[in-house]
C-alpha positions as CSV (number, residue, x, y, z in Angstrom):
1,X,0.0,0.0,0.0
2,X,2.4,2.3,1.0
3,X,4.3,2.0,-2.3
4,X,0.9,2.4,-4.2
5,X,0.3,5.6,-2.4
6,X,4.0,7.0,-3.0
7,X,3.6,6.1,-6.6
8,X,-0.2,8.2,-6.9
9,X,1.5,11.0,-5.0
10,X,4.5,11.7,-7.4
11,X,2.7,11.1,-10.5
12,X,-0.1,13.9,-8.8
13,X,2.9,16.1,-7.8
14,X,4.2,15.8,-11.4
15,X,0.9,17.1,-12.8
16,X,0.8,19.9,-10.7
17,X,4.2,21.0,-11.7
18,X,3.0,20.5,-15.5
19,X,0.2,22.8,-14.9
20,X,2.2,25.3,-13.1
21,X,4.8,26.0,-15.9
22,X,2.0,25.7,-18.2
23,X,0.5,28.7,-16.1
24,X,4.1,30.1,-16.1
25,X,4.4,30.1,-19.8
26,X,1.0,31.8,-20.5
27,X,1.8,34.3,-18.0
28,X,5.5,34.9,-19.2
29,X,3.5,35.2,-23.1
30,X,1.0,37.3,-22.3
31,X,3.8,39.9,-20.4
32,X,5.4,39.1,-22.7
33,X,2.7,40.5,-25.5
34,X,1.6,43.1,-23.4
35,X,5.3,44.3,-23.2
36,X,5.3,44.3,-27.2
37,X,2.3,45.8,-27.7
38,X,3.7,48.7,-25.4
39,X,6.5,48.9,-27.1
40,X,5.0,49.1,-30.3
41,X,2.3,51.6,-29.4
42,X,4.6,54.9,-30.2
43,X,5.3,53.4,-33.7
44,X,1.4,52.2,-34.3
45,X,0.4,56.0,-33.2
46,X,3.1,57.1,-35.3
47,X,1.9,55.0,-38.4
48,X,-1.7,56.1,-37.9
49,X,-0.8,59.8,-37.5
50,X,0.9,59.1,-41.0
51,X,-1.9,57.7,-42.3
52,X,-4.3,60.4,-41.0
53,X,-2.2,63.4,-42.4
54,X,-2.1,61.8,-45.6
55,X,-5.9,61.2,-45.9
56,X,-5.9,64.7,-44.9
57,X,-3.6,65.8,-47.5
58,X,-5.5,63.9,-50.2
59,X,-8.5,65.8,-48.7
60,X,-6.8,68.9,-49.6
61,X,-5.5,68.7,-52.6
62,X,-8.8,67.1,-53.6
63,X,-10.5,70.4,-52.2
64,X,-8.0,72.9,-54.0
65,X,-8.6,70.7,-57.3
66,X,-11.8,71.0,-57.1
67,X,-12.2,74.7,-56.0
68,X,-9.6,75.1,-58.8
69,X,-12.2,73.6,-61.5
70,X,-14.9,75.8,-60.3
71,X,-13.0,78.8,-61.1
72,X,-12.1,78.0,-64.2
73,X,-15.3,76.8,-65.2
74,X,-16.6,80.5,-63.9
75,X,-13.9,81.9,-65.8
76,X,-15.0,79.9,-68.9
77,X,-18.7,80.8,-68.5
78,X,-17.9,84.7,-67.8
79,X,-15.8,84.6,-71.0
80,X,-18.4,83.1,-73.0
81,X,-20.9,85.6,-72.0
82,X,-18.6,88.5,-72.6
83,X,-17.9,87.2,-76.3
84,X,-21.8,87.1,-76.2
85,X,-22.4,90.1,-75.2
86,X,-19.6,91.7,-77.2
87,X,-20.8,90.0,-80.4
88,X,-24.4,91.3,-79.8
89,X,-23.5,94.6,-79.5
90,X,-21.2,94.3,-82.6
91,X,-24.1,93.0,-84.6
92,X,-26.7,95.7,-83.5
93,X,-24.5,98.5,-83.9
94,X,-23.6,96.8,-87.7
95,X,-27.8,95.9,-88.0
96,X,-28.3,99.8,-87.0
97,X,-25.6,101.5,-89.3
98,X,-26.9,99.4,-92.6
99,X,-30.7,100.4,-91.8
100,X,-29.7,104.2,-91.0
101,X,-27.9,104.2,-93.9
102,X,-30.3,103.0,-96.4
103,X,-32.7,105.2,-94.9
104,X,-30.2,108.3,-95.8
105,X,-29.9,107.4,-99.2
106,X,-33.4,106.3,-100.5
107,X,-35.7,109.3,-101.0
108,X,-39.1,109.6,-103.1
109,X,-39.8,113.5,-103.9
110,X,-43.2,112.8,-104.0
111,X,-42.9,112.4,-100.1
112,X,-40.6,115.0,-99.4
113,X,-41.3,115.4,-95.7
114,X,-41.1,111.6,-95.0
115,X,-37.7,111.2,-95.8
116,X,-36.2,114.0,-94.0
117,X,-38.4,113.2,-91.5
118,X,-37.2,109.5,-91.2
119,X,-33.4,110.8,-92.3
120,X,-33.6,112.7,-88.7
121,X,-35.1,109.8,-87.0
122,X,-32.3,107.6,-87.5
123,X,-29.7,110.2,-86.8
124,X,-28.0,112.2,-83.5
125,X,-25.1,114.2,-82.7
126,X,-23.9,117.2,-85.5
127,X,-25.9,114.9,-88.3
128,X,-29.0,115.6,-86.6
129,X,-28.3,119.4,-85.9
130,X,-27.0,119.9,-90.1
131,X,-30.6,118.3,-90.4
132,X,-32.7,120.1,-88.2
133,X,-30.4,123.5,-89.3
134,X,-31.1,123.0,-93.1
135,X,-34.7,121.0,-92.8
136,X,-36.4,123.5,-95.3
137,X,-33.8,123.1,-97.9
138,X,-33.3,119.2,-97.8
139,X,-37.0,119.2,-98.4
140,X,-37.0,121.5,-101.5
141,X,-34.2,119.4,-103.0
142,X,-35.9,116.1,-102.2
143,X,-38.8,117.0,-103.9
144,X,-37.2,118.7,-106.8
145,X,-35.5,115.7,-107.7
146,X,-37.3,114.1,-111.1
147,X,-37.4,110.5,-109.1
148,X,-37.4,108.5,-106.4
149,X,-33.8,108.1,-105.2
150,X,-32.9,104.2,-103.8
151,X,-29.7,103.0,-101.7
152,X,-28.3,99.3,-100.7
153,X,-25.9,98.7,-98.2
154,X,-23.6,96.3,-99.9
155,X,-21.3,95.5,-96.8
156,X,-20.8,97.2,-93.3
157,X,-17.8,96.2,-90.9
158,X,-16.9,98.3,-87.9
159,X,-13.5,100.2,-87.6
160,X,-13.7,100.9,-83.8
161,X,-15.3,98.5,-81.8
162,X,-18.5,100.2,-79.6
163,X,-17.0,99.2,-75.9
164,X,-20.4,99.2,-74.5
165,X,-24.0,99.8,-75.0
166,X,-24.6,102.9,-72.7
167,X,-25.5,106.1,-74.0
168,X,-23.1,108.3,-75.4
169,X,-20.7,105.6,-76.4
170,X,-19.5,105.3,-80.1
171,X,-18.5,103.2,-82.7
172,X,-17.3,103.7,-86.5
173,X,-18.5,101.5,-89.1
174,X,-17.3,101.7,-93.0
175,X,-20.1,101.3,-95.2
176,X,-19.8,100.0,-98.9
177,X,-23.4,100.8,-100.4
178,X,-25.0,101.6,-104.1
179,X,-26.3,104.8,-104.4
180,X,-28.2,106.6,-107.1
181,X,-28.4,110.2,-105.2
182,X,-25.8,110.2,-102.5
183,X,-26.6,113.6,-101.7
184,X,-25.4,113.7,-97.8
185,X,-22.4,112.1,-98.5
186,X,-21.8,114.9,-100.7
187,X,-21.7,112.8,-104.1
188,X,-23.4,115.0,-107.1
189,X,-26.1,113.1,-108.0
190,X,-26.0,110.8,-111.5
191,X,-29.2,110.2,-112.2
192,X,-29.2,109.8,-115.9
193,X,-31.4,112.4,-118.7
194,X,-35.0,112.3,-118.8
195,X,-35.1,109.7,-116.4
196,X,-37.8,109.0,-114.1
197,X,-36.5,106.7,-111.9
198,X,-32.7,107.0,-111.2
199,X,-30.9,103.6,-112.5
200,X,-27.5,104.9,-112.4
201,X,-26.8,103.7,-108.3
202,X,-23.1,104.5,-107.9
203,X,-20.7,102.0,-105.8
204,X,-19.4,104.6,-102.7
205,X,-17.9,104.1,-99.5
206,X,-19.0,106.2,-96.1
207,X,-17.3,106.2,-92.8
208,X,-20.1,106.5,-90.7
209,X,-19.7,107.6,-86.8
210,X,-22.8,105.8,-85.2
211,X,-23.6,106.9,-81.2
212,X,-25.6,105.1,-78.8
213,X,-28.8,107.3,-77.3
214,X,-31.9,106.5,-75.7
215,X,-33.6,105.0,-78.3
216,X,-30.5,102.9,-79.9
217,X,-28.1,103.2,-82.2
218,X,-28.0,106.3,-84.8
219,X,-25.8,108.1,-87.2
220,X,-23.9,111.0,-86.0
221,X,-21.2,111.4,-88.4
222,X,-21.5,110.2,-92.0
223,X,-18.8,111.3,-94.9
224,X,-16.3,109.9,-97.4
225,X,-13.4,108.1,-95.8
């Protein structure tokens, strides 16, 4: 018995030392981890402030690019309505020149009145005052004339560009137009014998001042370039 009972107490006392260094090893790995993971802690926090200053850097530059395309998008759009704009005005100040100028060189001397009447309608500036100044005459010689007198605009492109559409502001535009009685571009007229209707129209060139009033464009200025 006694042997029995030595033998059951050393293989129990051999167990017990198993589990012990079994406890002793998972204590000495988990200080051993924990030491580890507090060593490693300044470099993790490091890594992660890395990361975070790069995702913050992306951030940014994303934010500049894209603040970067809105501005030039603006840009692009404010251009496009300037050339817009700019092109509009061009065209009405052309559209006004070619209709004023027609107007100056058609007249029908059976309506004597009308014409100068619609001559100072489309006109401002000196040309209106050498008008208004000398109406009496420019009727008398309208309706002396032995026919009606017809002009055409042929072409009209501007010399100085109008730099914007407020009152007052100016523009010259060259005009290239057929003529039969260019009488206020001072052109003698060449309306042929014992003719009716004048079918000699005459190829001339005006440099015509236009200014911007109230009620648009109108002629100011028209001569011989």
């Amino acid at each position: 018995m006694t042997g029995r009972n030595s033998a059951t107490s050393s293989r129990d006392g051999t167990a017990a030392a198993r589990v012990e260094l079994a406890r002793a090893r998972v204590d000495t790995a988990t200080r051993a981890a924990r030491t580890a993971r507090i060593a490693a802690a300044p470099a993790l926090r490091a890594r992660a402030s890395r990361r975070t200053r790069r995702v913050r850097q992306v951030m940014i530059v994303s934010a500049a690019a894209v603040v970067v395309l809105v501005v030039v998008a603006g840009v692009l759009a404010w251009g496009i309505r300037e050339q817009r704009r700019t092109q509009d005005l061009q065209d009405d100040v052309l559209s006004s020149a070619r209709s004023a100028v027609t107007v100056m060189l058609s007249a029908d001397p059976a309506d004597a009145d009308a014409y100068v009447a619609a001559l100072a309608e489309v006109s401002t500036g000196p040309q209106r005052a050498r008008i208004d100044g000398a109406r009496a005459e420019l009727v008398a010689e309208v309706a002396g004339q032995r026919g009606p007198s017809v002009g055409q605009v042929v072409s009209a492109g501007l010399v100085t560009d109008p730099v914007s559409d407020a009152v007052g502001s100016g523009a010259d535009v060259l005009v290239v137009a057929d003529a039969t009685d260019p009488l206020l571009l001072g052109q003698a007229p060449t309306r042929a014998a014992g003719s009716e209707v004048d079918t000699t129209a005459e190829r001339i060139t005006a440099l015509v001042t236009m200014e911007r009033t109230e009620d648009g464009w109108k002629i100011a200025e028209a001569r011989r370039p």
